[in-house]
N, CA, C and O atoms as a printed pandas DataFrame, in Angstrom:
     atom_number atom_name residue_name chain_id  residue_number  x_coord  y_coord  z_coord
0              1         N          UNK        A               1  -32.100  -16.008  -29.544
1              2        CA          UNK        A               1  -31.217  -15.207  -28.722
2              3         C          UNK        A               1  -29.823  -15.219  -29.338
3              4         O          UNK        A               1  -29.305  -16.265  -29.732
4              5         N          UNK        A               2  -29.181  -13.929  -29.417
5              6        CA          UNK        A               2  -28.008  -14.175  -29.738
6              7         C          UNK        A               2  -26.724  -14.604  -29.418
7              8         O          UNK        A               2  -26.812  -14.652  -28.191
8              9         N          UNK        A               3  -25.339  -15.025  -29.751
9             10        CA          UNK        A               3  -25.003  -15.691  -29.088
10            11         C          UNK        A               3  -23.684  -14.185  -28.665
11            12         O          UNK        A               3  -23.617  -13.214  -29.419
12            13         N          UNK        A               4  -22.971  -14.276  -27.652
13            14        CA          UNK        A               4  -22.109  -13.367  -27.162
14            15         C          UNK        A               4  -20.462  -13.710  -27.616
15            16         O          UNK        A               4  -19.686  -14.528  -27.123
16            17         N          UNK        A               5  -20.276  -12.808  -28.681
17            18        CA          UNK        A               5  -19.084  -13.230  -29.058
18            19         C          UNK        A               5  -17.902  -13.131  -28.704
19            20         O          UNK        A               5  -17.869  -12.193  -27.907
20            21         N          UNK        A               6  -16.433  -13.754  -28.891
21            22        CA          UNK        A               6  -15.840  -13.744  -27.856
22            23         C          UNK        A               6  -15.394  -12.353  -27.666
23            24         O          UNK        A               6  -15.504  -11.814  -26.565
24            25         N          UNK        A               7  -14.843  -11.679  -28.795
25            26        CA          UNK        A               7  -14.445   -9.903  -28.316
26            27         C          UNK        A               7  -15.547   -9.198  -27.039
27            28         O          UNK        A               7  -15.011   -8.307  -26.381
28            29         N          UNK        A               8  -16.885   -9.507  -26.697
29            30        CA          UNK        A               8  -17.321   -9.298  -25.419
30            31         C          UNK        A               8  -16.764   -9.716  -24.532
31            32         O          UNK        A               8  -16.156   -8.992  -23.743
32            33         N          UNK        A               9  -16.828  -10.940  -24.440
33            34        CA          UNK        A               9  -16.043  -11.791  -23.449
34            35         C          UNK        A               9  -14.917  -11.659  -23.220
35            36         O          UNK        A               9  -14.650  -11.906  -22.045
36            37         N          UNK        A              10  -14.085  -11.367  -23.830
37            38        CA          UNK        A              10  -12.484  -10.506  -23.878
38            39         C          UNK        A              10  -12.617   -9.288  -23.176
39            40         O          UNK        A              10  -11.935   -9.022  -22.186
40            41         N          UNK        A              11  -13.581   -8.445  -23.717
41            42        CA          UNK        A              11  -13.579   -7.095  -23.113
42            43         C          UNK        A              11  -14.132   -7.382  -21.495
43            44         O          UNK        A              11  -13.657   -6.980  -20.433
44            45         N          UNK        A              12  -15.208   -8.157  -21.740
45            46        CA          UNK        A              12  -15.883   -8.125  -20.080
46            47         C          UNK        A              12  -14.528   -8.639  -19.092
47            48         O          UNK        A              12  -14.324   -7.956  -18.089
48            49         N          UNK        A              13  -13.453  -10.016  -19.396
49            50        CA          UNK        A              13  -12.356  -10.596  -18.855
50            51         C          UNK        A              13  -11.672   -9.334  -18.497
51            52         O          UNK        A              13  -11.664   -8.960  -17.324
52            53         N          UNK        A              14  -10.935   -8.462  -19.703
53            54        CA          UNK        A              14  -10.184   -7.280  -18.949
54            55         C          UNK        A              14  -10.640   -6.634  -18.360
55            56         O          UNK        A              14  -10.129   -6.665  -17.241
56            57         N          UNK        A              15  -11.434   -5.941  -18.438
57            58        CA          UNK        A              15  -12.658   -5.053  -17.681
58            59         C          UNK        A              15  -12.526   -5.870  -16.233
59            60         O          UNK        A              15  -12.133   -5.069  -15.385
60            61         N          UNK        A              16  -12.675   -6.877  -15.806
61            62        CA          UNK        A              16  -12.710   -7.477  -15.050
62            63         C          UNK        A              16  -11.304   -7.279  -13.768
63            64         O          UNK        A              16  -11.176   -6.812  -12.636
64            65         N          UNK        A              17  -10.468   -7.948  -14.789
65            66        CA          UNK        A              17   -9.577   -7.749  -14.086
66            67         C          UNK        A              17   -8.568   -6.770  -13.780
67            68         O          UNK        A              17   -7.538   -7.041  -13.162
68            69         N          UNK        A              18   -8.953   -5.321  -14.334
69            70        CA          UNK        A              18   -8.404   -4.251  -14.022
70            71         C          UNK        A              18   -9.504   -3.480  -12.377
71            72         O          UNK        A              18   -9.133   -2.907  -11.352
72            73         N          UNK        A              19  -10.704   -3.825  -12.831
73            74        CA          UNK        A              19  -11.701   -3.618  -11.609
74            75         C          UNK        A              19  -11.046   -4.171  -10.152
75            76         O          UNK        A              19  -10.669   -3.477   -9.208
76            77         N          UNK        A              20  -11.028   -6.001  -10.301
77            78        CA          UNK        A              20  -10.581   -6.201   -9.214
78            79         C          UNK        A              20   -9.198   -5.770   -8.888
79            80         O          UNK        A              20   -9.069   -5.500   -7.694
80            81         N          UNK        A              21   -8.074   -5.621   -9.644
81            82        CA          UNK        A              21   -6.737   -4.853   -9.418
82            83         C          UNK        A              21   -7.108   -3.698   -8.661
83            84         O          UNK        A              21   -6.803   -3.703   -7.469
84            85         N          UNK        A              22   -7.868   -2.448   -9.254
85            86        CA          UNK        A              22   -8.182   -1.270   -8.453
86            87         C          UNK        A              22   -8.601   -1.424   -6.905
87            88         O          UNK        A              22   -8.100   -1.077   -5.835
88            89         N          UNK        A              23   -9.744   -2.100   -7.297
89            90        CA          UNK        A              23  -10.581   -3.018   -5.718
90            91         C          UNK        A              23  -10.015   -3.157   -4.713
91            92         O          UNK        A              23  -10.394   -2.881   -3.575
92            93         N          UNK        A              24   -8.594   -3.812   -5.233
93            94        CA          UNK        A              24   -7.732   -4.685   -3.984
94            95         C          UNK        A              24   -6.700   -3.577   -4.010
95            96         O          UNK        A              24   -5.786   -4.131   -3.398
96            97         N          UNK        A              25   -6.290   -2.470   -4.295
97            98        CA          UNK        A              25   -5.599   -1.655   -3.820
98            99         C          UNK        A              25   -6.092   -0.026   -3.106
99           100         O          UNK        A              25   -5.521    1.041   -2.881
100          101         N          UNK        A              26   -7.540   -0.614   -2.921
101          102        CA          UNK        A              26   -8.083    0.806   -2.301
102          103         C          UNK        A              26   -8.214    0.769   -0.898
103          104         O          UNK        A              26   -9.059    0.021   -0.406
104          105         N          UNK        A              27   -7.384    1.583   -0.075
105          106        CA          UNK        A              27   -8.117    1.115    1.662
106          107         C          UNK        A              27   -9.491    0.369    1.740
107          108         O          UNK        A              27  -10.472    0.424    0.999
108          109         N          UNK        A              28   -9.200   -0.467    3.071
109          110        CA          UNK        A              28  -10.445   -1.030    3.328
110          111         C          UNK        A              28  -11.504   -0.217    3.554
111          112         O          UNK        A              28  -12.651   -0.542    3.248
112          113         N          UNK        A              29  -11.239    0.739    4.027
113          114        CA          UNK        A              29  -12.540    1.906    5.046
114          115         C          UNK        A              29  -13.106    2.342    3.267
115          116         O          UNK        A              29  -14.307    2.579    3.134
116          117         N          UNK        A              30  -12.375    2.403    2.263
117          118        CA          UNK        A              30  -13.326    2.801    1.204
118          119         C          UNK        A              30  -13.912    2.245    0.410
119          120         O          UNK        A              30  -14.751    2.710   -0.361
120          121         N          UNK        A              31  -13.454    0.944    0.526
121          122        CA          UNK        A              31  -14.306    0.045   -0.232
122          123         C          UNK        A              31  -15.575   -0.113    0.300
123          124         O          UNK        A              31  -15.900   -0.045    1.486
124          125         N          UNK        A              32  -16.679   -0.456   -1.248
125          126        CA          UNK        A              32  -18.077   -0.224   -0.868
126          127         C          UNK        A              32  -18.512   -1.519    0.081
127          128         O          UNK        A              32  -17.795   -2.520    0.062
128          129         N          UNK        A              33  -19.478   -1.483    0.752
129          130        CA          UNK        A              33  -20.013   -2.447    1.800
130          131         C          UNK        A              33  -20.734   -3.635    0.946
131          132         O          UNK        A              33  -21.621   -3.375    0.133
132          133         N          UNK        A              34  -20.316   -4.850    1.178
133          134        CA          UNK        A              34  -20.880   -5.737    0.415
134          135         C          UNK        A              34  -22.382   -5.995    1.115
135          136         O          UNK        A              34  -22.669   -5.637    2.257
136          137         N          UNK        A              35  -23.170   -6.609    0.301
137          138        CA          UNK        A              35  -24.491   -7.035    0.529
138          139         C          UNK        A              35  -24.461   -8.588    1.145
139          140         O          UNK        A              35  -25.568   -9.102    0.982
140          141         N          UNK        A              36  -23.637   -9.370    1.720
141          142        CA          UNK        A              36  -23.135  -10.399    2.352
142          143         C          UNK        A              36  -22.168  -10.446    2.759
143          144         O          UNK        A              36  -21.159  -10.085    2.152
144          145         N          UNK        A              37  -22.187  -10.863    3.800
145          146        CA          UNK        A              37  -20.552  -10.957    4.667
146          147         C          UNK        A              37  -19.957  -12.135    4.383
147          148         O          UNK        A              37  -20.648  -13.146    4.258
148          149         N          UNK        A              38  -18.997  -12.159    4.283
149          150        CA          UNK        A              38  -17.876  -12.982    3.555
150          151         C          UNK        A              38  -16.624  -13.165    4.328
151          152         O          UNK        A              38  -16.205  -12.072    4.709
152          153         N          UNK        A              39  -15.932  -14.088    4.669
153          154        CA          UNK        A              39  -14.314  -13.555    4.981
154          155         C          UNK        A              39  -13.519  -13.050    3.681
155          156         O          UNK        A              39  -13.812  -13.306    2.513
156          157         N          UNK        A              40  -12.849  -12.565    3.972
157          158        CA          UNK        A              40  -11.721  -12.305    2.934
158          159         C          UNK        A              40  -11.364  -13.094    1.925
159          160         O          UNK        A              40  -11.414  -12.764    0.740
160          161         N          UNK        A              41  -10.822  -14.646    2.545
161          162        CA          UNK        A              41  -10.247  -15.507    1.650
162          163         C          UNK        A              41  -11.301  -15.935    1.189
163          164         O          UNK        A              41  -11.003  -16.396    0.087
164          165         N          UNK        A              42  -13.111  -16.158    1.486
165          166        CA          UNK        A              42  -14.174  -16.345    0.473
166          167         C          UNK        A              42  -14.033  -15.525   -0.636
167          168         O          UNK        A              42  -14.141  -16.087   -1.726
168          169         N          UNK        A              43  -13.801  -14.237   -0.622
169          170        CA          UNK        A              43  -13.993  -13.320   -1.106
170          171         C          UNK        A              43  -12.802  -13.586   -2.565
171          172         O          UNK        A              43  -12.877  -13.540   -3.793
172          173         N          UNK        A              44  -11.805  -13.858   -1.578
173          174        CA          UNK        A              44  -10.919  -14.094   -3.027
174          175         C          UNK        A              44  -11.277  -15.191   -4.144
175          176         O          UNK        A              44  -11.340  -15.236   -5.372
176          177         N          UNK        A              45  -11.522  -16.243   -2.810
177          178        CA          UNK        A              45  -12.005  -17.712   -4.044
178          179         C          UNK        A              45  -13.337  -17.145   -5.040
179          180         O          UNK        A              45  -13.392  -16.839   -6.231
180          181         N          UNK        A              46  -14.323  -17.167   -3.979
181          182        CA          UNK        A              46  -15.396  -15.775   -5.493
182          183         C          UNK        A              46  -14.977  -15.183   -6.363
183          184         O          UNK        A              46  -15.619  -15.162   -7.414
184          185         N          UNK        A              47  -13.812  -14.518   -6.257
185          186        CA          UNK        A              47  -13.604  -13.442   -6.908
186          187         C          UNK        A              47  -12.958  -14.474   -8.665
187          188         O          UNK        A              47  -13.120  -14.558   -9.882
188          189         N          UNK        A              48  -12.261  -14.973   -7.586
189          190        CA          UNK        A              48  -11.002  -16.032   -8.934
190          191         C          UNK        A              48  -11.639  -16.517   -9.274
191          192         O          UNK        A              48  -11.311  -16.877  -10.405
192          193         N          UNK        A              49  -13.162  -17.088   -8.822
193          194        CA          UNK        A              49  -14.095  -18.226   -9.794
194          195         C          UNK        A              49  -14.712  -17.544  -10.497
195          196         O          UNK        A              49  -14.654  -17.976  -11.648
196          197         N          UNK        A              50  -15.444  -16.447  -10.385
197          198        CA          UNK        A              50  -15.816  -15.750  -11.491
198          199         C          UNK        A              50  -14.860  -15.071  -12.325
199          200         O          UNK        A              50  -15.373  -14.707  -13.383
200          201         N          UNK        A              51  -13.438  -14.728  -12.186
201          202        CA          UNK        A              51  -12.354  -14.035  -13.511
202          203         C          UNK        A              51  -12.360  -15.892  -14.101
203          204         O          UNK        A              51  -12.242  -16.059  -15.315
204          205         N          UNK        A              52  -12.473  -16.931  -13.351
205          206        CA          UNK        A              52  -11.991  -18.647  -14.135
206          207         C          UNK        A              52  -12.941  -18.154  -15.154
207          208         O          UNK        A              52  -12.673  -17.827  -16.310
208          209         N          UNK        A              53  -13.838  -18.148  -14.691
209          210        CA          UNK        A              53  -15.163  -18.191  -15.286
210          211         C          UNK        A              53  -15.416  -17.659  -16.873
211          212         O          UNK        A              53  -15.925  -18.121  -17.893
212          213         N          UNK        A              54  -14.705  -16.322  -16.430
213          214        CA          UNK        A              54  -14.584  -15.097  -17.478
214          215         C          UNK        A              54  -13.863  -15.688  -18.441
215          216         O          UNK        A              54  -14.198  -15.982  -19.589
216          217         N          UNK        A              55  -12.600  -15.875  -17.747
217          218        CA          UNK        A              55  -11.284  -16.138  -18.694
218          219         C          UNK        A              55  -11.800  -17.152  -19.992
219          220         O          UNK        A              55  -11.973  -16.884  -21.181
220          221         N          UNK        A              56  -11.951  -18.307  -19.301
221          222        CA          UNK        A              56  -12.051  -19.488  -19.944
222          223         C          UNK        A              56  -13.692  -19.500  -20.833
223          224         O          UNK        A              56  -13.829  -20.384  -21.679
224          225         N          UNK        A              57  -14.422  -18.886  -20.688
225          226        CA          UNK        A              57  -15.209  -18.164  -21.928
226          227         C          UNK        A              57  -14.633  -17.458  -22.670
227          228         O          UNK        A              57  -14.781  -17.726  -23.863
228          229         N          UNK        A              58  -13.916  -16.503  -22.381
229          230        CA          UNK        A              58  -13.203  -15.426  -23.510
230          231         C          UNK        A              58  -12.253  -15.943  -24.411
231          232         O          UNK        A              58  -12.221  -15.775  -25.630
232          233         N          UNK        A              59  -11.248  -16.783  -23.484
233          234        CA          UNK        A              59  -10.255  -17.673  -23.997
234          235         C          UNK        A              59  -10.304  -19.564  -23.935
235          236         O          UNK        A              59   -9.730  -20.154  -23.020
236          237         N          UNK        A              60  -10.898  -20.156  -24.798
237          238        CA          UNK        A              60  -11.380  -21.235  -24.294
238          239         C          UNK        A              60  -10.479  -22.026  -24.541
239          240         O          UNK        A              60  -10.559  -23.041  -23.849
240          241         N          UNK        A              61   -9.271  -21.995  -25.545
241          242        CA          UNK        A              61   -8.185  -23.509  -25.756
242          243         C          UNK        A              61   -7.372  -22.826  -24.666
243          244         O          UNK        A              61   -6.538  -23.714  -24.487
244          245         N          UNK        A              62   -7.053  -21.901  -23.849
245          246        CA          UNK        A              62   -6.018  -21.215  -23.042
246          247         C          UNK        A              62   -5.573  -21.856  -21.745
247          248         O          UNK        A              62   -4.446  -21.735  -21.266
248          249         N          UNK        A              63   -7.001  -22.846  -21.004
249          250        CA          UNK        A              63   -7.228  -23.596  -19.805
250          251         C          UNK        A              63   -6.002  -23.485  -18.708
251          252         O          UNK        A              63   -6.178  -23.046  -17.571
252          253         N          UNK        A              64   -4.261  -24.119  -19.404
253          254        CA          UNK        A              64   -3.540  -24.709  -18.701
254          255         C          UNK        A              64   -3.014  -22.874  -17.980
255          256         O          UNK        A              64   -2.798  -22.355  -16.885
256          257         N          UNK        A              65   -3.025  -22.493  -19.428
257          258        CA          UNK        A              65   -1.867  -20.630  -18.905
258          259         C          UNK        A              65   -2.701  -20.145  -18.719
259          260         O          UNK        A              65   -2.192  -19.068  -18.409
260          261         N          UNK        A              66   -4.382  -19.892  -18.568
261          262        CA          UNK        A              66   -5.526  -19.195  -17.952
262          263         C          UNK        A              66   -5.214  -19.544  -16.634
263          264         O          UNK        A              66   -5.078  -18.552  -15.919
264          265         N          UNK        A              67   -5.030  -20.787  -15.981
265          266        CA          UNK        A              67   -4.567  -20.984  -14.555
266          267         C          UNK        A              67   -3.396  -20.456  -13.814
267          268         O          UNK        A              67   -3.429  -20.145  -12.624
268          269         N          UNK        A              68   -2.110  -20.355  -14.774
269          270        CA          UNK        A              68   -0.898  -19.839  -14.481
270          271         C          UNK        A              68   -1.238  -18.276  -14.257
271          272         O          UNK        A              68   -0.978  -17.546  -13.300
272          273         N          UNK        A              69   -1.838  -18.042  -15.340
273          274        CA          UNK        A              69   -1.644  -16.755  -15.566
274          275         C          UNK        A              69   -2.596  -15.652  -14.296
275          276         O          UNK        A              69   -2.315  -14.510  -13.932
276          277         N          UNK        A              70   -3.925  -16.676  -13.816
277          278        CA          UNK        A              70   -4.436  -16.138  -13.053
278          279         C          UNK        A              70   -3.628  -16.475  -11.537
279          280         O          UNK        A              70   -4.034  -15.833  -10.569
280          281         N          UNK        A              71   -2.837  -17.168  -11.385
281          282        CA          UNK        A              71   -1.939  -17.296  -10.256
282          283         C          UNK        A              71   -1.197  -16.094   -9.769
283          284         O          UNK        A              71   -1.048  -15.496   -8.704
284          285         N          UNK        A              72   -0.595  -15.951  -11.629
285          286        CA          UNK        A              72    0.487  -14.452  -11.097
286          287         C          UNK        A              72   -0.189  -13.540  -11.140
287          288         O          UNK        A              72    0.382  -12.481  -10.883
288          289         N          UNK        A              73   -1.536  -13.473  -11.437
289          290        CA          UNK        A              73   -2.267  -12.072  -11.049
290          291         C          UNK        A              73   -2.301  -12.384   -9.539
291          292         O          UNK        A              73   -1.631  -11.633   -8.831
292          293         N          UNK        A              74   -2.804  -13.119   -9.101
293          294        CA          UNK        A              74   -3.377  -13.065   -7.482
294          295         C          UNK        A              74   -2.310  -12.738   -6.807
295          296         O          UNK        A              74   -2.521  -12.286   -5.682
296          297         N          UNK        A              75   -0.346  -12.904   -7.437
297          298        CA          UNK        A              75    0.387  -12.733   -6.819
298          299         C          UNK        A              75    0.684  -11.438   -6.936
299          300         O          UNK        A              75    1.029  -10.828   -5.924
300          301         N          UNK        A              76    0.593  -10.673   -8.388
301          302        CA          UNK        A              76    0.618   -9.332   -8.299
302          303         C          UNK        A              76    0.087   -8.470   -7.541
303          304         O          UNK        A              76    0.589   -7.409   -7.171
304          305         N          UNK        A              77   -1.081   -8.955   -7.254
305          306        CA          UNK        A              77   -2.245   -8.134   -6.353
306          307         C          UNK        A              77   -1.512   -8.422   -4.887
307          308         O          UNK        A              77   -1.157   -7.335   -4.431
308          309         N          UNK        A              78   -1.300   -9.087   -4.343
309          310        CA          UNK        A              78   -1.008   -9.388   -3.334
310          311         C          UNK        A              78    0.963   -8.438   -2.928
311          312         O          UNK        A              78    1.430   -7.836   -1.961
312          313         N          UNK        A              79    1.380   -8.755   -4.036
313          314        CA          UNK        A              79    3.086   -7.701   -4.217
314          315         C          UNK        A              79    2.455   -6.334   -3.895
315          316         O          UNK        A              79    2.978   -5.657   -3.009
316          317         N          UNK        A              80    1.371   -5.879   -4.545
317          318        CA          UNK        A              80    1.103   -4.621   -4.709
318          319         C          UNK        A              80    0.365   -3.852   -3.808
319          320         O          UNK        A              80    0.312   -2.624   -3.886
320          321         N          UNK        A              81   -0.354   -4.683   -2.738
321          322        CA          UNK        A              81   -1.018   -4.481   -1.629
322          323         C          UNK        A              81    0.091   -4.795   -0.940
323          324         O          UNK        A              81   -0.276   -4.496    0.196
324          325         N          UNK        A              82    1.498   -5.298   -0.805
325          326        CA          UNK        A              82    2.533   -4.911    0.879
326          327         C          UNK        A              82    3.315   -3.627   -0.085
327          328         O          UNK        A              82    4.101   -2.876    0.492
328          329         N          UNK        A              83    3.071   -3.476   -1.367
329          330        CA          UNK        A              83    3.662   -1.737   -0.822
330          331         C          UNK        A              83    3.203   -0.361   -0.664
331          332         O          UNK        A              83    3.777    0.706   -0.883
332          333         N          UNK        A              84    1.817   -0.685   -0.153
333          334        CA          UNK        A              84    1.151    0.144   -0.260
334          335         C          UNK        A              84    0.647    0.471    1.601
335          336         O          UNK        A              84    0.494   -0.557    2.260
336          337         N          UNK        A              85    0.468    1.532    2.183
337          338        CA          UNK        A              85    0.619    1.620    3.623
338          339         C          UNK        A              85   -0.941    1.128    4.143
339          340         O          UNK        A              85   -1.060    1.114    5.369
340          341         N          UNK        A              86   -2.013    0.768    3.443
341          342        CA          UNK        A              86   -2.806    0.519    3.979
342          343         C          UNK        A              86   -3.417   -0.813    3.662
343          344         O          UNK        A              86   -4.586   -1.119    3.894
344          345         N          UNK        A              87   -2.451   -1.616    3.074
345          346        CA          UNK        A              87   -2.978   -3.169    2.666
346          347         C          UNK        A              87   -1.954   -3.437    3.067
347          348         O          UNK        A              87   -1.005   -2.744    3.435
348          349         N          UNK        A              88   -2.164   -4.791    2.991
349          350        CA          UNK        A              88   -1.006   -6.202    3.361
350          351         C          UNK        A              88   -1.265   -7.287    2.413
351          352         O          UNK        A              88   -2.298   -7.577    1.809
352          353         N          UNK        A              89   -0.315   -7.726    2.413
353          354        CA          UNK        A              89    0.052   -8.693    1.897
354          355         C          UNK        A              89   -0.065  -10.448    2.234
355          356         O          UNK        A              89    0.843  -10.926    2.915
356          357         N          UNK        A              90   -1.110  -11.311    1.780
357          358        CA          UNK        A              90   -1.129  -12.557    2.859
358          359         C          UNK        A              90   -1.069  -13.464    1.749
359          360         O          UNK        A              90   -1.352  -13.388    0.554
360          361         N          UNK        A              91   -0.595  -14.380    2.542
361          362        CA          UNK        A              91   -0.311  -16.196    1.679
362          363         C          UNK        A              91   -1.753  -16.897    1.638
363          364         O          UNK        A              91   -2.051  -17.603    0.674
364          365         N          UNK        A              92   -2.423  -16.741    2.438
365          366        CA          UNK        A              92   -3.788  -17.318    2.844
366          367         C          UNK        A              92   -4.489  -16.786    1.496
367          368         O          UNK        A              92   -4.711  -17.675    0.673
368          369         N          UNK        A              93   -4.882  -15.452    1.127
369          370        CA          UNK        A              93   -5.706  -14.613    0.361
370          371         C          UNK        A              93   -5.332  -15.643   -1.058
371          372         O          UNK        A              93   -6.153  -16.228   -1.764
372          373         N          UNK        A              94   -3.478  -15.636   -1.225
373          374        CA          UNK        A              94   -2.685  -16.090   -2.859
374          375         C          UNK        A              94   -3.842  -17.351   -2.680
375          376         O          UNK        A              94   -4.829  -17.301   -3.414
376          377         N          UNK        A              95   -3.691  -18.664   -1.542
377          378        CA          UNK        A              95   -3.792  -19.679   -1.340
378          379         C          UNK        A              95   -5.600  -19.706   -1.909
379          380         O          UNK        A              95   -5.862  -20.626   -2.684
380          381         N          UNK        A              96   -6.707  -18.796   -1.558
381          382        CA          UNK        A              96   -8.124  -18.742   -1.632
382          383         C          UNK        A              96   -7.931  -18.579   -2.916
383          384         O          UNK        A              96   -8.591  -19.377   -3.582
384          385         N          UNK        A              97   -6.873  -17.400   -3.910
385          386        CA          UNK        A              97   -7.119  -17.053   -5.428
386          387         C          UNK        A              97   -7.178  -19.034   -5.759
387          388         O          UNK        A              97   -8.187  -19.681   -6.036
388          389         N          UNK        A              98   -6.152  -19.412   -5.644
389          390        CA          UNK        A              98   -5.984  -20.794   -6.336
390          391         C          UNK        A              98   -7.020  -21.499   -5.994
391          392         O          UNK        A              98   -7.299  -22.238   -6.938
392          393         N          UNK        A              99   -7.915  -21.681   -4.895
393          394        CA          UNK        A              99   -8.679  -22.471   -4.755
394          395         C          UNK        A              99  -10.014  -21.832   -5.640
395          396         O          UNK        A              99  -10.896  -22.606   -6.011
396          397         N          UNK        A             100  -10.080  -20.614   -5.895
397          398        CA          UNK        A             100  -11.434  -19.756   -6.992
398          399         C          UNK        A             100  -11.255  -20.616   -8.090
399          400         O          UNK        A             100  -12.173  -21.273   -8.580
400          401         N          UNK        A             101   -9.934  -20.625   -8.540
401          402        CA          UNK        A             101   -9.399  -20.987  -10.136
402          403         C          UNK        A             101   -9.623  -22.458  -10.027
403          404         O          UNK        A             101  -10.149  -22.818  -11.080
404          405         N          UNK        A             102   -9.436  -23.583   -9.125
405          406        CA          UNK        A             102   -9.808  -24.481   -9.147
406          407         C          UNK        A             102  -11.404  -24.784   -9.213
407          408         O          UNK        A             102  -11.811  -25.668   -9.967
408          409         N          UNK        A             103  -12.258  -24.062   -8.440
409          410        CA          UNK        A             103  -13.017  -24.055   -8.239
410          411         C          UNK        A             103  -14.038  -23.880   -9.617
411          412         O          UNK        A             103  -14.799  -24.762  -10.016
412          413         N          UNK        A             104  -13.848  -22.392  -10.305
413          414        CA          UNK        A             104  -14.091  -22.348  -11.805
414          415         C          UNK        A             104  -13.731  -23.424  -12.085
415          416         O          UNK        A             104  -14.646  -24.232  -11.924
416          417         N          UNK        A             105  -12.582  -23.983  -12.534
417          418        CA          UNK        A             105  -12.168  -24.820  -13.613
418          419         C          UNK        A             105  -13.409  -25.952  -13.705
419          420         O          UNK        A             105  -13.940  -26.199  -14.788
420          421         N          UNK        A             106  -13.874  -26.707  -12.284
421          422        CA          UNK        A             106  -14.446  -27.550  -11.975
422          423         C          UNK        A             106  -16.102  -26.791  -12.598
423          424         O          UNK        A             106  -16.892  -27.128  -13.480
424          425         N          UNK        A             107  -16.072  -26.066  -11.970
425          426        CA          UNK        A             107  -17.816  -25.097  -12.596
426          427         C          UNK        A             107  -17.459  -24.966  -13.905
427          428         O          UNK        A             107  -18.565  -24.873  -14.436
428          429         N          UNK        A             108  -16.515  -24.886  -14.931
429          430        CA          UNK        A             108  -16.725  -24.657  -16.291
430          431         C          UNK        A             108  -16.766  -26.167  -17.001
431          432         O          UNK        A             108  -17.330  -26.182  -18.095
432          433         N          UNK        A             109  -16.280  -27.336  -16.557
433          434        CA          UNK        A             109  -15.957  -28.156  -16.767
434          435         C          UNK        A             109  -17.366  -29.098  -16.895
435          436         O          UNK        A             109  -17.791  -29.768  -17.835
436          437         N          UNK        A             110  -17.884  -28.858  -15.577
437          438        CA          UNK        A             110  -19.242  -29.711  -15.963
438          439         C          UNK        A             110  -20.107  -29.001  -16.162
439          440         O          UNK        A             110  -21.160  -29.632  -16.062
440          441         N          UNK        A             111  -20.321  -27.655  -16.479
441          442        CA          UNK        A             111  -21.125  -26.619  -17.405
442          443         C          UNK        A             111  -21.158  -27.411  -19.008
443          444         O          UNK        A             111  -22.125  -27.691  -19.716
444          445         N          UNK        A             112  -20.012  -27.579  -19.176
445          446        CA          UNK        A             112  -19.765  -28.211  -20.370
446          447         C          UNK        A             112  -20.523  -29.693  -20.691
447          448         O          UNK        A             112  -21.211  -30.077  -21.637
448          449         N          UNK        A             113  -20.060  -30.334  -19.444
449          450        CA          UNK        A             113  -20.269  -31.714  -19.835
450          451         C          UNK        A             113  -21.678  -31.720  -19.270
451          452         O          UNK        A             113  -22.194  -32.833  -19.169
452          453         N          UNK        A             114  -22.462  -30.557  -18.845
453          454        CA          UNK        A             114  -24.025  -30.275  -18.481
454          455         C          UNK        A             114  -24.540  -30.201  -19.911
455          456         O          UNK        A             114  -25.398  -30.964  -20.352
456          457         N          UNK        A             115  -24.004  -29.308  -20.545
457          458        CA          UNK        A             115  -24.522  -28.868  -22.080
458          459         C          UNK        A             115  -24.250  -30.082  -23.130
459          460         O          UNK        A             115  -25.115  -30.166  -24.002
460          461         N          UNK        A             116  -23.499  -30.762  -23.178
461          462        CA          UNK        A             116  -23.490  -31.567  -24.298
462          463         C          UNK        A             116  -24.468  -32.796  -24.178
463          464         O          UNK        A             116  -25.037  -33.489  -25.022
464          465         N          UNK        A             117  -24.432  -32.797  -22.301
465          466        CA          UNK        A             117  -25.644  -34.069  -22.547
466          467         C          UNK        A             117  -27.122  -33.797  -22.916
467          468         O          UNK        A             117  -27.924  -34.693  -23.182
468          469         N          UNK        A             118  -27.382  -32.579  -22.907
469          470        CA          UNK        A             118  -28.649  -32.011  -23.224
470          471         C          UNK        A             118  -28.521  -31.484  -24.336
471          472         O          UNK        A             118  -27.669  -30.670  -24.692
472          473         N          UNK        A             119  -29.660  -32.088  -25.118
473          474        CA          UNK        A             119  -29.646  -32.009  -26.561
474          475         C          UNK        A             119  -29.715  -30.343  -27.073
475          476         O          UNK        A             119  -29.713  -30.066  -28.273
């Protein structure tokens, strides 16, 4: 099997995070209906554990500013949804991004230390 090099993984990361940017600035009534119900702030921590996820495959020495950097996205998204008349803006949602990114960090971390102990 081949292995996925990182320019995929780069592309799938941006790809990524221009999707969820769009996502989170479209009224609620149009966004598509998920196949599980979720609260919101699940929704964010999901969301941030799979971009951790992304990131830190695409970019793997990046770890400390992959975290920063996904912070000020969650804060952008969040700036950009109170100026818009049909989103808002919440501390709770910023607060779920950080707990995704923690959350990845911890899922990439012993992914790792899963793989090295197995030969």
């Amino acid at each position: 099997m081949a292995r996925v090099g990182l320019p995929v993984w780069r592309a799938l990361f941006w790809g990524a995070l221009i999707a969820v940017f769009g996502l989170a600035l479209l009224p609620l009534a149009e966004l598509p209906p998920l196949a599980f119900s979720l609260s919101d702030e699940a929704q964010h921590a999901l969301v941030f554990t799979a971009l951790w996820c992304l990131g830190a495959t695409a970019y793997p020495d990046t770890r400390g500013l992959l975290a920063v950097a996904l912070l000020g996205y969650g804060g952008a998204i969040e700036t950009a949804q109170a100026l818009t008349p049909t989103r808002q803006a919440e501390w709770a949602d910023w607060l779920a991004d950080a707990i995704g990114i923690a959350l990845g960090w911890w899922a990439m971390s012993w992914a790792v230390r899963l793989r090295q102990a197995v030969p």
